[in-house]
Backbone bond lengths (Angstrom), bond angles and torsions (degrees), N, CA, C in turn:
res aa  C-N    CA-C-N  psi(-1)  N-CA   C-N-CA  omega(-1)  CA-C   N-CA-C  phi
1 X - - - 1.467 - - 1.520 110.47 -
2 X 1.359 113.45 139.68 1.437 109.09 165.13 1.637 123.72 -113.99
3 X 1.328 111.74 166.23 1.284 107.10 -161.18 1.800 95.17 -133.94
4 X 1.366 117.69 158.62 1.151 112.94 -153.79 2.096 86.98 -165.52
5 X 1.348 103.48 113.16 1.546 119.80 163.13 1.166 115.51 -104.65
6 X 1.550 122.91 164.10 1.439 110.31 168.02 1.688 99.07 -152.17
7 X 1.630 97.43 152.47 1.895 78.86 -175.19 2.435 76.26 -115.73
8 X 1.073 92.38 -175.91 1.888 96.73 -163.24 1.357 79.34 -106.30
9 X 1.335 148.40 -30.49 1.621 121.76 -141.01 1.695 101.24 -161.39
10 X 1.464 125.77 115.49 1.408 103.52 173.81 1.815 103.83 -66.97
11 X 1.377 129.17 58.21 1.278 117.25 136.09 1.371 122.29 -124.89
12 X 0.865 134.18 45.77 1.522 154.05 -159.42 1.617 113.98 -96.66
13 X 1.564 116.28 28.30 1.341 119.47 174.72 1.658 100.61 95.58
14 X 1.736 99.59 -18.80 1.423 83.43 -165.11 1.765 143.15 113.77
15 X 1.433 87.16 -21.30 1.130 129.51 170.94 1.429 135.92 -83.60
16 X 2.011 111.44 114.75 1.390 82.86 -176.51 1.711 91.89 -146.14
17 X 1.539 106.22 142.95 1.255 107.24 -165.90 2.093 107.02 -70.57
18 X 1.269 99.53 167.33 1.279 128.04 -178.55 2.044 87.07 -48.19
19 X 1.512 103.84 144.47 1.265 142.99 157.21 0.913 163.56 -164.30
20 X 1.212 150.16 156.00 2.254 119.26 -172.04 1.459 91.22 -92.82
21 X 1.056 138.29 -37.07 1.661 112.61 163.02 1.777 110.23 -155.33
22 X 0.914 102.97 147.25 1.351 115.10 174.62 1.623 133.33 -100.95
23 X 1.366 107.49 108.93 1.551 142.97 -166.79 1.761 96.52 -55.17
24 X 1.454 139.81 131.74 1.335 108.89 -167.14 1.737 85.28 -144.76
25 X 1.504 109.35 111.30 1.661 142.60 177.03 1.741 108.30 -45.94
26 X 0.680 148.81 166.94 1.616 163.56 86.45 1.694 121.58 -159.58
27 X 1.339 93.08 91.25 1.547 108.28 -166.56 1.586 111.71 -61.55
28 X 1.027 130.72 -50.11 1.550 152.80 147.19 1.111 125.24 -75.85
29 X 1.978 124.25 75.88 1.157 117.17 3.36 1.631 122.44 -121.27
30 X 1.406 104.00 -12.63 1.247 128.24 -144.92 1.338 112.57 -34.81
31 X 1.763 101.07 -55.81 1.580 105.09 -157.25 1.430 99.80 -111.91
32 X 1.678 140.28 15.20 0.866 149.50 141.23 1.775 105.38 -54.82
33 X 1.657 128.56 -62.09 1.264 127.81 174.98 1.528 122.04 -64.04
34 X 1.276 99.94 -18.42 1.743 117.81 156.64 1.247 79.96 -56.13
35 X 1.402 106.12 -121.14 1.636 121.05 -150.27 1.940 96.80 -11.25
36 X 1.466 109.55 -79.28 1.749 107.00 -167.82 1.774 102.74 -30.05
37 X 0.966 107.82 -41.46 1.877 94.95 -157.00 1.846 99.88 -59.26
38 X 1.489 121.51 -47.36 1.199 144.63 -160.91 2.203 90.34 -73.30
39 X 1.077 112.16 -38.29 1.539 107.22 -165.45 1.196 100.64 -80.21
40 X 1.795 127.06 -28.77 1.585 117.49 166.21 1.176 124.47 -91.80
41 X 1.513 103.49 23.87 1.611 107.69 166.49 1.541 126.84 108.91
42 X 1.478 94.31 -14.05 1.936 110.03 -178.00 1.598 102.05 -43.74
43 X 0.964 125.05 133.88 1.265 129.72 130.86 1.359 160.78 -82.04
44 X 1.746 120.37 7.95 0.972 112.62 177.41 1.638 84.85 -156.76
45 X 1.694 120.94 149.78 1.378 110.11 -176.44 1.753 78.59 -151.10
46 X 1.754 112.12 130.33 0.911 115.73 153.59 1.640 126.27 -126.36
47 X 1.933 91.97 119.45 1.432 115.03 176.55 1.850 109.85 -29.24
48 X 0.618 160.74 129.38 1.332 162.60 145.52 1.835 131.87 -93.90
49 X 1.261 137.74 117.49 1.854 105.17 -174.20 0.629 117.78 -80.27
50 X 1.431 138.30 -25.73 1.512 145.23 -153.45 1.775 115.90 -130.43
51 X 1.529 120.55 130.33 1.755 109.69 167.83 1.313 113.41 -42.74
52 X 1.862 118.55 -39.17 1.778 113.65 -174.74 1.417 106.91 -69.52
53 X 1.374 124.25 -35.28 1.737 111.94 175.44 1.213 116.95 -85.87
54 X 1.490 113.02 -7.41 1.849 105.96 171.11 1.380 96.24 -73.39
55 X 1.369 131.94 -52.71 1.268 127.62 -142.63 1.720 98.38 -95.99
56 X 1.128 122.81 10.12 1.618 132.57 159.29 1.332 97.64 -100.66
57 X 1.120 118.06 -52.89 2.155 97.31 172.92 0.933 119.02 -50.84
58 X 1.514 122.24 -54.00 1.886 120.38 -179.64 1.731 101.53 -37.99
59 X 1.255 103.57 -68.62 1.743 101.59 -170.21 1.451 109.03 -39.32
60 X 1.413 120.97 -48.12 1.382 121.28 -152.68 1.609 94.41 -85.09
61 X 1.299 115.74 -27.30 1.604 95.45 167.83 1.670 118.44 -90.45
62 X 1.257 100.97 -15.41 1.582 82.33 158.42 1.175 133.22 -73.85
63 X 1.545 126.54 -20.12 1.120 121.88 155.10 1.549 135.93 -63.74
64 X 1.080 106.55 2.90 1.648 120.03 170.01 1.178 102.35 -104.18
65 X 1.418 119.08 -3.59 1.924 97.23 165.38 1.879 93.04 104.19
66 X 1.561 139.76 20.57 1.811 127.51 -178.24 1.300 76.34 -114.27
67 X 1.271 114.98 -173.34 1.419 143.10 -178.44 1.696 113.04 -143.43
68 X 1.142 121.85 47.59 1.154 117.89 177.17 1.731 134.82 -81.81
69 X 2.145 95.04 144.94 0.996 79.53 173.36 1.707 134.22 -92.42
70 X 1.150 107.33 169.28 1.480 113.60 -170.93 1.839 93.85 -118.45
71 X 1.645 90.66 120.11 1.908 110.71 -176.65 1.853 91.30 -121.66
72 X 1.344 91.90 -178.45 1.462 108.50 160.09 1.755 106.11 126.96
73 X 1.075 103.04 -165.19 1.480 110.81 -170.12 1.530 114.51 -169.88
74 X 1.299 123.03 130.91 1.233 127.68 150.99 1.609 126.99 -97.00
75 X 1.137 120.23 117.70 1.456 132.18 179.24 1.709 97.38 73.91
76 X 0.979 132.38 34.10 1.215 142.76 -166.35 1.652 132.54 67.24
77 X 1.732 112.71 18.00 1.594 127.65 -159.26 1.286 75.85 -133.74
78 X 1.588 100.69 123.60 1.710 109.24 150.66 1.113 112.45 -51.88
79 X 1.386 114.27 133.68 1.418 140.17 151.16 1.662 127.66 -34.92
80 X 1.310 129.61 105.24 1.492 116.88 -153.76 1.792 107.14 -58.21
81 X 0.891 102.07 140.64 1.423 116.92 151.78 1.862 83.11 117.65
82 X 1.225 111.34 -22.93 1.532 99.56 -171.39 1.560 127.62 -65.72
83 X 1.323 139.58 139.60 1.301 133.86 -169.27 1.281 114.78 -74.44
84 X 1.532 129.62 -29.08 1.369 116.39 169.42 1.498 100.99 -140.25
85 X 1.399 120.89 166.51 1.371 140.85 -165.47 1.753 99.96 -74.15
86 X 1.841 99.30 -125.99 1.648 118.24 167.07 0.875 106.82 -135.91
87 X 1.298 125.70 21.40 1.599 103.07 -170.57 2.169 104.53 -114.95
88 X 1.586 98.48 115.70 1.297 98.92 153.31 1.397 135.51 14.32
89 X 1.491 106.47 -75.65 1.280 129.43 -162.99 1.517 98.78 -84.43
90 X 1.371 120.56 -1.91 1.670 109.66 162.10 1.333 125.87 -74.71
91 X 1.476 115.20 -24.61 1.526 117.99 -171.93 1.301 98.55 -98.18
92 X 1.358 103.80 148.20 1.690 121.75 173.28 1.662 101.88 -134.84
93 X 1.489 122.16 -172.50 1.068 120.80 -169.82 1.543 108.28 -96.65
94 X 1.142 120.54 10.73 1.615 113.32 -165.96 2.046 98.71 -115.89
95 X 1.663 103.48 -11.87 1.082 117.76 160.54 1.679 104.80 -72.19
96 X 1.008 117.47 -73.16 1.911 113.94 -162.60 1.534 97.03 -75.34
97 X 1.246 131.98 -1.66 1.013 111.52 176.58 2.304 96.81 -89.21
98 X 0.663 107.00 -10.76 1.425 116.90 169.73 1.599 118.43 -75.06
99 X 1.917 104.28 -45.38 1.199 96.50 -151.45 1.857 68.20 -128.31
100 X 1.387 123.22 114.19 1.183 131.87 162.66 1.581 110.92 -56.99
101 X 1.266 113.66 -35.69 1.977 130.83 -142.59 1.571 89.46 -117.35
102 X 1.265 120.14 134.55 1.147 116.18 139.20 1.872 132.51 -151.15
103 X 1.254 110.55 157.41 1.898 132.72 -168.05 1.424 95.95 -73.15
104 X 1.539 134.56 144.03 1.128 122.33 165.65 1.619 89.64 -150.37
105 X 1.362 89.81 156.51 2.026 101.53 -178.06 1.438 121.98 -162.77
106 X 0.903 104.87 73.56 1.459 124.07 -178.39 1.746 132.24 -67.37
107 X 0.867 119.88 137.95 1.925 113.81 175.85 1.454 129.26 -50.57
108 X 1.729 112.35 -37.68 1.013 134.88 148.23 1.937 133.55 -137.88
109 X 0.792 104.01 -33.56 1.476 107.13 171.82 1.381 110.49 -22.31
110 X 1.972 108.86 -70.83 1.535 117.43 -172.93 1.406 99.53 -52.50
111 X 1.573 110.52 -56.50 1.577 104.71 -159.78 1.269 115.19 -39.57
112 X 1.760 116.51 -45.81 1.450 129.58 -176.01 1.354 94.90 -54.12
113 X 1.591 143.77 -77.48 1.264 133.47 -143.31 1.633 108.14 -79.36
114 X 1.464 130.19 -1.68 1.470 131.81 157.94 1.516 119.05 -80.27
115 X 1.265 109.19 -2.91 1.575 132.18 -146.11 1.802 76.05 -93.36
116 X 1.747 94.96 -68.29 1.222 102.84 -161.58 1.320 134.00 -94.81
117 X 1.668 105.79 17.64 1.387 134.58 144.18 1.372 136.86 -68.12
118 X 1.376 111.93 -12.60 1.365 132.22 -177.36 1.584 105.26 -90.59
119 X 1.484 122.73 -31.14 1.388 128.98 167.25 1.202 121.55 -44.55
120 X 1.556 120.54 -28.20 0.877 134.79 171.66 1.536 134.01 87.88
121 X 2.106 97.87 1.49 1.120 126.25 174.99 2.044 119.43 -102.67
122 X 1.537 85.51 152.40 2.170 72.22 -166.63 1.657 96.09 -52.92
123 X 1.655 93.17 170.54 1.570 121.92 -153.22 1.853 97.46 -125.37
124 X 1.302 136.75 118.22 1.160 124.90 163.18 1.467 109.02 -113.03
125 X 1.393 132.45 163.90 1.191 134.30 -169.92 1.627 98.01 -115.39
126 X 1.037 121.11 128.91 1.522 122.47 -173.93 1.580 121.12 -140.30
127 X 1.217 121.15 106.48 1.757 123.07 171.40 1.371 105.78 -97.60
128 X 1.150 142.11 -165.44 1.064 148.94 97.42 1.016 164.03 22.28
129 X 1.696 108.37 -46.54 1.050 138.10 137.33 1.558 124.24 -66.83
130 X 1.204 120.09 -35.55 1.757 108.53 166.59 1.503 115.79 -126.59
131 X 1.549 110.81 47.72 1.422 117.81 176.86 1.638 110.98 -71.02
132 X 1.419 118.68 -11.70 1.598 106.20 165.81 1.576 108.11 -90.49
133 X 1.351 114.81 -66.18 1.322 109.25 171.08 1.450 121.60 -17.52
134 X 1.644 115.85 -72.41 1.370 102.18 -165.45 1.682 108.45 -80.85
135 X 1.114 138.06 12.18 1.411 138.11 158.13 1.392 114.89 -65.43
136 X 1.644 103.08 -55.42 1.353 112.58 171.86 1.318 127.52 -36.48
137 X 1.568 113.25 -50.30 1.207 131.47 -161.31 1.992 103.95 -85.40
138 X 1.319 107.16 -49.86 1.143 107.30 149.67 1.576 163.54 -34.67
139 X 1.458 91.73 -37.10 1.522 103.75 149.66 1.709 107.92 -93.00
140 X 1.015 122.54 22.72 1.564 116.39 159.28 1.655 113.25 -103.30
141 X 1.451 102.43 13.66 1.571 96.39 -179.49 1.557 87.43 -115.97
142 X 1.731 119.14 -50.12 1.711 109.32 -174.01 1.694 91.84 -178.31
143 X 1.481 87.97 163.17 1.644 97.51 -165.48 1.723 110.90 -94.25
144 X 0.963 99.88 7.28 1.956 101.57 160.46 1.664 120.08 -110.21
145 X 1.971 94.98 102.44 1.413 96.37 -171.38 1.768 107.25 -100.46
146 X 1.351 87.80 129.43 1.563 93.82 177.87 1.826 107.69 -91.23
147 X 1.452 123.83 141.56 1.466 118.17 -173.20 1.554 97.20 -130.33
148 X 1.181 108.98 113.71 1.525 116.83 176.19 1.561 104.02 -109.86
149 X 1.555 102.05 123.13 1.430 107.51 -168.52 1.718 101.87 -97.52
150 X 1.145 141.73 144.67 1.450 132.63 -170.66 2.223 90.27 -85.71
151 X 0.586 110.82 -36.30 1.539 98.58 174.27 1.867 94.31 79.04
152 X 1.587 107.59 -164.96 1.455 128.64 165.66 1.226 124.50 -136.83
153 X 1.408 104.13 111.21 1.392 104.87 -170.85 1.327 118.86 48.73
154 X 1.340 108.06 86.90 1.448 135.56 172.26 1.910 96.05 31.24
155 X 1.193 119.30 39.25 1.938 118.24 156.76 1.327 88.37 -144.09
156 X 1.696 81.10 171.56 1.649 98.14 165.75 1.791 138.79 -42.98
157 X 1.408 126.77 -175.54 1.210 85.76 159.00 1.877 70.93 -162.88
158 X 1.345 89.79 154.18 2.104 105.34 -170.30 1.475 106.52 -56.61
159 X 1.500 110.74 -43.89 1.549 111.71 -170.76 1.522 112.59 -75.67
160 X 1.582 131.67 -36.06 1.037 123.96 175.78 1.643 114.12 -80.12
161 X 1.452 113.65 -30.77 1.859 102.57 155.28 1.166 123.89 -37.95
162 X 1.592 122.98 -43.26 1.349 124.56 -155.90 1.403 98.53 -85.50
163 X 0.907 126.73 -23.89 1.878 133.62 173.50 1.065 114.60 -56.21
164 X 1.239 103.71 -69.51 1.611 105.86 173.90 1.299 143.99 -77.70
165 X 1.435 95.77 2.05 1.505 121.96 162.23 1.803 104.23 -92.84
166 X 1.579 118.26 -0.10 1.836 117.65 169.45 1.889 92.39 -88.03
167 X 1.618 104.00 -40.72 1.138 102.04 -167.03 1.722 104.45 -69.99
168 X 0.963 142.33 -65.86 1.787 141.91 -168.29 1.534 93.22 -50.19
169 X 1.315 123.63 -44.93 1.907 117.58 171.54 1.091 95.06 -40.73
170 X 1.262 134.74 -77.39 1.371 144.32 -137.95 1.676 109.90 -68.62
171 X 1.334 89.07 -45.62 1.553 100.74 176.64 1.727 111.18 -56.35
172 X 1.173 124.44 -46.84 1.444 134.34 162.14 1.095 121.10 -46.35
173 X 1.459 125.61 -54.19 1.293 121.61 169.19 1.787 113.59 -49.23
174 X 0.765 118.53 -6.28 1.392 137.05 173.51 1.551 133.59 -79.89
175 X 1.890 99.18 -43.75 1.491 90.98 156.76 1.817 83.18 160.07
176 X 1.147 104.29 -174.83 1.899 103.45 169.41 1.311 116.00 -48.85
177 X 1.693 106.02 133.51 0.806 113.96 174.60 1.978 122.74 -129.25
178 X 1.368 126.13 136.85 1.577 116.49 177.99 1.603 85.72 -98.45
179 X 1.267 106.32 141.72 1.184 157.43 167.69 1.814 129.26 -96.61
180 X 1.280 96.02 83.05 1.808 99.12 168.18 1.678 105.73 -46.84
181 X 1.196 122.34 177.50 1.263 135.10 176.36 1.338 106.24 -82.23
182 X 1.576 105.71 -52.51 1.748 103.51 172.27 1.593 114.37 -36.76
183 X 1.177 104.56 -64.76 1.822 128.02 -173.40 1.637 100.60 -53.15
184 X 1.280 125.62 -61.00 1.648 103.64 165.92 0.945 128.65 -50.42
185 X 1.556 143.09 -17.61 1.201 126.18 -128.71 1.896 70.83 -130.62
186 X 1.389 123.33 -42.14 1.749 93.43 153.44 1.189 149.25 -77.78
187 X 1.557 105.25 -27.83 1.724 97.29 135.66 1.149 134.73 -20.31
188 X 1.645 105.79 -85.41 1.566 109.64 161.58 1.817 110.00 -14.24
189 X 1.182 100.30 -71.76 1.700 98.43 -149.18 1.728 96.94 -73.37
190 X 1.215 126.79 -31.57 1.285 114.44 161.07 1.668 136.04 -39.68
191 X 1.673 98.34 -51.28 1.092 117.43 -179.50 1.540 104.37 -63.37
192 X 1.285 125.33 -59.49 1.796 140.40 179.66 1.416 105.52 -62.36
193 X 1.271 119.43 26.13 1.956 120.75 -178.78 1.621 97.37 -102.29
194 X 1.617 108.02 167.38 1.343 94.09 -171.48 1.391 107.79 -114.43
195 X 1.175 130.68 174.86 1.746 125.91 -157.94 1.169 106.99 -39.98
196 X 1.280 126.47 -62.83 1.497 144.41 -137.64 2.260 94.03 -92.01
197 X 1.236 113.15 85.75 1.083 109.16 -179.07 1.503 121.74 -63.61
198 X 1.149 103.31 -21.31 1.733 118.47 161.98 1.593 107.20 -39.20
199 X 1.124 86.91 -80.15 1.805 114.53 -164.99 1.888 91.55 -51.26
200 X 1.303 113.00 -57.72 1.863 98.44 177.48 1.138 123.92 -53.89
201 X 1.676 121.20 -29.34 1.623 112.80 -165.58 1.775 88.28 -82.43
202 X 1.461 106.21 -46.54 1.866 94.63 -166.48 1.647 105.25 -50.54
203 X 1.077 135.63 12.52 1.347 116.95 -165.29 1.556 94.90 -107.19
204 X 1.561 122.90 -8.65 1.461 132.53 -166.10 1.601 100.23 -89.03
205 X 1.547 87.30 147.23 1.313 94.02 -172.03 1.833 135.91 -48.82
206 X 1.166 95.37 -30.93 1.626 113.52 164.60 1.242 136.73 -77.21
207 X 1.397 115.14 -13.40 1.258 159.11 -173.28 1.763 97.95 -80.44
208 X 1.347 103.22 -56.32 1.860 104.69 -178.58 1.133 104.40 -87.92
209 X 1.513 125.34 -25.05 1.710 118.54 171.68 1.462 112.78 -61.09
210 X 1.905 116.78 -42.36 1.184 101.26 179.75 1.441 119.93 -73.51
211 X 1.250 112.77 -26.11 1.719 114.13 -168.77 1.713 94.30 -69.59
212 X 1.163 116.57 -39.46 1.790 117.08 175.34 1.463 101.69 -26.67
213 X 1.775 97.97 -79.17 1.841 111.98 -169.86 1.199 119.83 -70.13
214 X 1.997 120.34 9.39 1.676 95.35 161.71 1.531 94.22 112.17
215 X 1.537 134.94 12.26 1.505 135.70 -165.91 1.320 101.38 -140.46
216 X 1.209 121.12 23.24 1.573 122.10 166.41 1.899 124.90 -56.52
217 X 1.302 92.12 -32.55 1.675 85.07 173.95 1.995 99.52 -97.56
218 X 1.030 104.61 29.49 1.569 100.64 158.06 1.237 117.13 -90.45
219 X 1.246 105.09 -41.61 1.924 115.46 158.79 1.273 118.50 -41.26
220 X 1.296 128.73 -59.45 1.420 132.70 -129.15 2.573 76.43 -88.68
221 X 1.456 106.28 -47.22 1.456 125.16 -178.84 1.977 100.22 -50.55
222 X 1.300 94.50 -65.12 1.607 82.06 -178.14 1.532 132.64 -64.77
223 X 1.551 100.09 -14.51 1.730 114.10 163.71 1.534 114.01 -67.09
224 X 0.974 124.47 -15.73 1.306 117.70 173.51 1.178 115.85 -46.28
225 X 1.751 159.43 105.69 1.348 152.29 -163.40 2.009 90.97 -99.90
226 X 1.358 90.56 138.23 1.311 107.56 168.25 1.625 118.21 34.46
227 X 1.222 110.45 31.72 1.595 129.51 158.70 1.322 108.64 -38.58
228 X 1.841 121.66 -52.89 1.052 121.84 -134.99 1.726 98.86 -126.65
229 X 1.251 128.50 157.68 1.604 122.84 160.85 1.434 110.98 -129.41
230 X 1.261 120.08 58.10 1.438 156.09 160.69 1.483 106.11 -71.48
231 X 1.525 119.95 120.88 1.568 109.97 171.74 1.730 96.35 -131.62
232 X 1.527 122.62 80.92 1.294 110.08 162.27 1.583 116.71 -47.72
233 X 1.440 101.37 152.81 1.755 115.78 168.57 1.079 122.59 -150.74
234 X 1.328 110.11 129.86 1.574 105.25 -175.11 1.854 105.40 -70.94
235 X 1.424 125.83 147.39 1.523 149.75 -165.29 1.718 119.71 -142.88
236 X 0.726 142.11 98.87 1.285 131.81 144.97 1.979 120.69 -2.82
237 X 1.138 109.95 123.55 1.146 126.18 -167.45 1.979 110.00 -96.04
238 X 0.913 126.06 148.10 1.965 105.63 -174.15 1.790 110.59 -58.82
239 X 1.367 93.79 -23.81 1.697 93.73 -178.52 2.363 111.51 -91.02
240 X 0.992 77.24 -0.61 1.925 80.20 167.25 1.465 101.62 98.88
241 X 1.734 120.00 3.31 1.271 111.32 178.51 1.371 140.43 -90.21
242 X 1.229 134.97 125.41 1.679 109.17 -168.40 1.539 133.57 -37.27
243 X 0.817 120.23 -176.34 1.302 105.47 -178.52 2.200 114.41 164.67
244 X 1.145 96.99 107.96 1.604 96.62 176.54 1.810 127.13 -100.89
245 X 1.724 86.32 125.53 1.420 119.53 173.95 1.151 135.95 -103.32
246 X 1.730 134.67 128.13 1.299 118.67 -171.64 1.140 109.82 -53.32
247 X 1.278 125.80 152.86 1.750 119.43 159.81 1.347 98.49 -46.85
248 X 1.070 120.03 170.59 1.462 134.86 153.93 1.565 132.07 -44.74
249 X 1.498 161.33 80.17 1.190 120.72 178.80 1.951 91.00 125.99
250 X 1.285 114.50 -48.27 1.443 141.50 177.64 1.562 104.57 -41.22
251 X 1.319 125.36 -45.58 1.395 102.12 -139.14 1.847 96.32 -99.25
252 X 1.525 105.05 162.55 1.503 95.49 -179.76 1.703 90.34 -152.54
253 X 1.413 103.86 98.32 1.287 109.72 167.49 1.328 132.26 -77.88
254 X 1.590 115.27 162.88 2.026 93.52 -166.26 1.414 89.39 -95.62
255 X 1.420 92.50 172.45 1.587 114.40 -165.53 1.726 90.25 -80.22
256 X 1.272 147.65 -18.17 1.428 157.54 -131.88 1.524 103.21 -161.05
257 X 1.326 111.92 155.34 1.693 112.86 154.33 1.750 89.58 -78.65
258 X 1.617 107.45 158.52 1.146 109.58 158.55 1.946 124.24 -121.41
259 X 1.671 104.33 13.07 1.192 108.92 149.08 1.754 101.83 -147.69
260 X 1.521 94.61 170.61 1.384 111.84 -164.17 1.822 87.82 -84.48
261 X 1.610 95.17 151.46 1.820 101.94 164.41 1.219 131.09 -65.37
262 X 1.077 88.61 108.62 2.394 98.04 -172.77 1.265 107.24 -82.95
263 X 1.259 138.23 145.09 1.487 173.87 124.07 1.349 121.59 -65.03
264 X 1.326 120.22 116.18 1.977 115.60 -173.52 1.881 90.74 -71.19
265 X 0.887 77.30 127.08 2.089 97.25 168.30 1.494 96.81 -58.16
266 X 1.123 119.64 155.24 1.554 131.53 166.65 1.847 108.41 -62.68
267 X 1.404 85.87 160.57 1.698 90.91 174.61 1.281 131.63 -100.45
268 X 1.261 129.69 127.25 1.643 110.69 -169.32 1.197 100.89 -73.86
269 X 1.346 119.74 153.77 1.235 139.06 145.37 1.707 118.57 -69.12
270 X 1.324 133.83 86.78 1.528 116.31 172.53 1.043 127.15 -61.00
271 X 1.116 107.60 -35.78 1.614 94.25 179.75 1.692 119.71 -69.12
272 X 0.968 149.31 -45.81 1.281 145.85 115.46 1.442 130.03 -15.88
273 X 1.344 117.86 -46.11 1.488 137.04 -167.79 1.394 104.04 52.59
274 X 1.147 131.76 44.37 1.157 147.22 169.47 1.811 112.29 -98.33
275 X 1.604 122.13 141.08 0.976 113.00 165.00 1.384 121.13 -81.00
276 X 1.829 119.91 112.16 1.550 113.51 175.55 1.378 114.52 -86.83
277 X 1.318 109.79 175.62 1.614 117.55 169.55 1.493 113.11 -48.28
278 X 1.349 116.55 107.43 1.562 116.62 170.10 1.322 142.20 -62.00
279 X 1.292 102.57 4.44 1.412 95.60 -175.39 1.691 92.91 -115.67
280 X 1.542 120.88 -33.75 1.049 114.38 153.67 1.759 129.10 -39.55
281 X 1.329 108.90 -34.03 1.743 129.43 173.50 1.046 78.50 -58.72
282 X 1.363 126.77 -90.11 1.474 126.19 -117.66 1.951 100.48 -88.65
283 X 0.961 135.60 -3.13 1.825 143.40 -179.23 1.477 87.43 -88.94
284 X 1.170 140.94 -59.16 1.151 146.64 179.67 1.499 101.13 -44.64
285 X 1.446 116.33 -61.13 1.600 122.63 -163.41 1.882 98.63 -70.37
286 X 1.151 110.17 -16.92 1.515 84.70 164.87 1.406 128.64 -122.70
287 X 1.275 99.33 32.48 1.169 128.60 155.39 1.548 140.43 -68.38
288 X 1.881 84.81 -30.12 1.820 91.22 177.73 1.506 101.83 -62.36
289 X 1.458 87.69 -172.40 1.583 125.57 -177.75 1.745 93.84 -67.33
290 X 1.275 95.79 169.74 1.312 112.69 -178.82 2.091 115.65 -64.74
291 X 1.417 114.34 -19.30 0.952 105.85 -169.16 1.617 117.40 -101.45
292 X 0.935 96.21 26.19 1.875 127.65 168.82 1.607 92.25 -78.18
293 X 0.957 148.60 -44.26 1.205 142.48 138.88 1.076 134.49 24.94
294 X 1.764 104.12 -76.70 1.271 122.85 -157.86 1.364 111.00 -88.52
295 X 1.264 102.25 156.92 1.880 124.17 -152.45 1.670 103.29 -88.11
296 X 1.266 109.84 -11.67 1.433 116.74 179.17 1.515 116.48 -50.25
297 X 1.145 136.97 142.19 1.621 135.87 -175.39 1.753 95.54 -91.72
């Protein structure tokens, strides 16, 4: 029999129950650009929490002679000085074929997969795109899967429920399964989604923040289910640092990009109707109040 918990948010006190490895969520974007970096061939991706310790790793691995790149995002706007944002659709193959290594630093995604490195049990990175793969590979370590969803801002968040409610399906199709309450109750909402998985995740709250700043076909890319047979894992690095590697054998890159490299368009200004500085737009835009949020038109 297998057994399958899930906590919704690495802010959850902190707390995460006993497992043989833990499955680790952030559909928008984190571990969706996981999977991409690993499918064009990257080999080495280090989780990072913060822009000041990404951009102290870059140095310190350039002084060993890598060339890595440094991605990530705060509130969904790359971090200045950084070479690429979060979004997927930035990397191509003529990039990692440059930068073998790469820095990543995310709002929550990373936090979640350091979260669930501290458990002290292996770590897989899982979207959407390789929800069979890394299941597969997962019950080859032990049959209690823990699923830590990175959520938003210390809550849940709709798009990473619905993931891990593909993953506990999947896991079933597999054979008996016990069920935490958490773990049904994304089931549940997996199962109660409506055909078009597109159309459900855009309705999530992060979902209209990204289409706001210009990352709308990052959505439509990370909906892809089981596109990919990519199984990132977090590993020990020679210097004691985390660090994620395809499994071995796992990765299956496309012969093609299968979308072109997107750029967020500038923001109008209405009141002016002038185009202003966008990144100035968009630091501002996540700045409002909490009810910037809402999905209402």
């Amino acid at each position: 029999m297998f057994e399958a918990d899930l906590v919704f948010s690495c802010g959850e006190n902190n707390f995460l129950p006993v497992a043989d490895v833990w499955l680790v969520i952030d559909v928008l974007r984190a571990t969706t650009v996981i999977t991409r970096w690993f499918e064009l061939g990257g080999t080495e991706l280090y989780p990072v929490q913060s822009p000041d310790e990404a951009r102290r790793l870059v140095l310190e691995l350039r002084e060993r002679g890598s060339s890595p790149l440094l991605m990530g995002e705060v509130n969904g706007i790359p971090p200045e000085g950084f070479d690429l944002g979060n979004s997927p659709l930035e990397l191509n193959y003529e990039l990692i074929q440059e930068h073998y290594c790469g820095v990543m630093s995310t709002t929550n995604g990373i936090v979640a997969l350091n979260e669930a490195s501290s458990s002290g049990s292996p770590v897989i990175a899982v979207s959407f795109r390789n929800v069979s793969a890394c299941l597969d590979h997962a019950l080859k370590i032990g049959n209690r899967i823990g699923i830590l969803c990175s959520g938003r801002k210390n809550r849940p968040s709709w798009e990473d429920t619905l993931c891990a409610g593909a993953v506990i399906e999947s896991l079933q199709a597999r054979g008996e399964v016990l069920l935490s309450d958490s773990a049904r109750i994304a089931l549940t909402t997996w199962q109660s989604r409506e055909n078009n998985l597109l159309s459900c995740v855009e309705k999530s709250n992060h979902a209209e923040y990204l289409k706001h700043i210009g990352y709308g076909r990052d959505i439509i890319f990370a909906c892809e289910v089981d596109a990919s047979t990519v199984v990132p894992m977090l590993v020990n690095d020679n210097t004691g640092r985390i660090i994620l590697q395809s499994v071995d054998g796992s990765a299956r890159p496309y012969a093609t990009p299968r979308f072109e490299r997107i750029k967020p368009e500038p923001v109008t200004n209405t009141k002016t109707s002038e185009i202003s500085d966008p990144f100035e737009e968009l630091l501002s835009y996540t700045k409002k109040p909490p009810q910037y949020f809402s999905t209402q038109k």
